[in-house]
C-alpha positions in Angstrom: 40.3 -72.4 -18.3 39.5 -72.1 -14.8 37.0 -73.6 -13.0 35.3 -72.3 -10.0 32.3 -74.8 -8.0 30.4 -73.2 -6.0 29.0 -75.8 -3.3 24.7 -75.3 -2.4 24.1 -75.0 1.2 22.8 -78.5 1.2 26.2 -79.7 0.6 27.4 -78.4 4.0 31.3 -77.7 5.1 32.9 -81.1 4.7 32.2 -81.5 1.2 33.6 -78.0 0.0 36.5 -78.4 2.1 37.7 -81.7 0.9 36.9 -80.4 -2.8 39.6 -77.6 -1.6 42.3 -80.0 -0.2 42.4 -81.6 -3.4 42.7 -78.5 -5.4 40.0 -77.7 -6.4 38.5 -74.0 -6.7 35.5 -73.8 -4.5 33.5 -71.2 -3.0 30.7 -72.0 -0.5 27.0 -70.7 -0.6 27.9 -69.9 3.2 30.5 -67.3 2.2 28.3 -65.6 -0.4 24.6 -66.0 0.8 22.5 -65.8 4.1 20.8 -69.2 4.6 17.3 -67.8 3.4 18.6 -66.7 0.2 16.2 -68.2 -2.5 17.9 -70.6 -4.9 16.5 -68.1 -7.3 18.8 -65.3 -6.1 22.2 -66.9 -5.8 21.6 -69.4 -8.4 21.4 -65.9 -10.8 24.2 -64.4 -9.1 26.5 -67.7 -9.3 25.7 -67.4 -13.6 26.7 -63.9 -13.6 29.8 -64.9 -12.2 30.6 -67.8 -14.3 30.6 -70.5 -11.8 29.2 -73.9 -11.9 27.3 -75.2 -9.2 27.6 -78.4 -7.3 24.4 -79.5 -5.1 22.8 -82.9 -4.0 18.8 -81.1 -4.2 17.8 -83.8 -7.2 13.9 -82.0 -7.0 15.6 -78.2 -8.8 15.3 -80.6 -11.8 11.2 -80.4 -11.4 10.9 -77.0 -9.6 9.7 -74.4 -12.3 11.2 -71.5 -11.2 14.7 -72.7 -9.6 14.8 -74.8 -13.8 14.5 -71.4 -15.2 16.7 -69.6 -13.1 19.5 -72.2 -13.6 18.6 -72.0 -17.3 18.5 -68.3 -17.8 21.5 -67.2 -15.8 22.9 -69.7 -17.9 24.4 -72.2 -15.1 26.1 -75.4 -15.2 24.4 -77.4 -12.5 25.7 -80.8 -11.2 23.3 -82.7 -9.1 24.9 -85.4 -6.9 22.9 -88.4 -7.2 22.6 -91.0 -4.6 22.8 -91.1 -0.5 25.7 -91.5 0.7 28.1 -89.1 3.9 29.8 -86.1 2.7 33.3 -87.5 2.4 32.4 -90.3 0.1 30.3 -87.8 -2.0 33.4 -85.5 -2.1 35.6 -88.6 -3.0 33.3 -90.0 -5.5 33.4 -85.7 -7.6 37.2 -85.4 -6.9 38.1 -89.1 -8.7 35.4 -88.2 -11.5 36.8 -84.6 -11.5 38.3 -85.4 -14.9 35.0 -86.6 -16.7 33.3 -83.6 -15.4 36.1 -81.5 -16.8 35.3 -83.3 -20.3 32.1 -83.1 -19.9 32.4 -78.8 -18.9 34.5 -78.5 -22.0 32.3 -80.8 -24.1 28.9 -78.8 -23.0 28.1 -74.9 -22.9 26.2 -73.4 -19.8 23.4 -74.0 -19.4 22.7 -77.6 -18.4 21.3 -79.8 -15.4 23.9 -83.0 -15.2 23.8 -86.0 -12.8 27.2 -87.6 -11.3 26.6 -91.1 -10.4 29.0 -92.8 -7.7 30.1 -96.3 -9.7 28.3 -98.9 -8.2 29.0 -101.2 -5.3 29.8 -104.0 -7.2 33.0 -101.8 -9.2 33.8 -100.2 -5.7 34.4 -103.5 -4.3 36.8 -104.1 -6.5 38.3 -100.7 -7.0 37.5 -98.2 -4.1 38.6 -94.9 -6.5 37.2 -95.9 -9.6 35.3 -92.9 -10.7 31.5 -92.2 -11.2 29.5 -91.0 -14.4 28.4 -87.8 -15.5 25.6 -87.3 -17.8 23.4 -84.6 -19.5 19.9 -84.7 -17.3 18.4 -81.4 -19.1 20.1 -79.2 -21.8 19.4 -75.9 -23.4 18.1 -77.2 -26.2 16.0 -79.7 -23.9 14.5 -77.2 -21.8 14.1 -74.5 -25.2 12.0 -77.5 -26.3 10.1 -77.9 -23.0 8.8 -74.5 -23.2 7.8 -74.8 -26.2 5.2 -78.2 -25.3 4.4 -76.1 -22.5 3.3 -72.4 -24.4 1.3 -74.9 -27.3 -1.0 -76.5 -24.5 
């Protein structure tokens, strides 16, 4: 299986780049999509083409439209969670790269997860330990959503 991120504008240069010199496959919202593209548009295009989507914008979670384009072009969606610079962003997905490759194989498309850098605490005492991933919305979560939502 092959993975393919593609990296939200959000997410800038640096941070696909390094995702690249460590193997990874990444494409870049910058080599697919002008800058005004809605998230609507390439966030449908990016589902028809398989690939799962990296981005630090922690609000798609709570827009209504962006939720249901990530949910009905059946994405995987990782939200980068925390502020931190681009490199130690990058560093923190490329040493938790194989818990998100559980967690791809574990979960079908679509889904919303979170990948949390370990804490200060564990990085003082191991710089590369990796970060968590976990489920923030699933198919079956948002199927149930919308089905509150159509009874009120």
């Amino acid at each position: 299986m092959s993975i393919v991120f593609f990296t939200d504008r959000d997410l800038g240069k640096q941070f696909p780049e390094l995702l690249f010199q460590a193997g990874l496959t990444v494409e870049k919202h910058a080599d697919h999509f002008a800058d005004i593209t809605k998230d609507e548009e390439w966030l449908t295009e990016v589902g028809r083409r398989g690939w799962y989507v990296i981005t630090h914008d922690q609000r798609i979670r709570y827009k209504p439209n962006e939720k249901a384009a990530v949910l009905q072009a059946e994405v995987g969606l990782f939200v980068l969670i925390g502020t931190a610079p681009f490199p130690e962003l990058a560093k923190n997905f490329i040493v938790t790269f194989p818990k998100i490759e559980q967690f791809i194989k574990k979960h079908s498309r679509p889904f919303i997860a979170k990948i949390y850098r370990p804490s200060e605490k564990v990085k003082m005492t191991k710089s590369d330990h990796p970060g968590r991933v976990e489920m923030w919305l699933s198919d079956a979560e948002w199927r149930e959503e919308n089905k509150r939502d159509s009874l009120e």
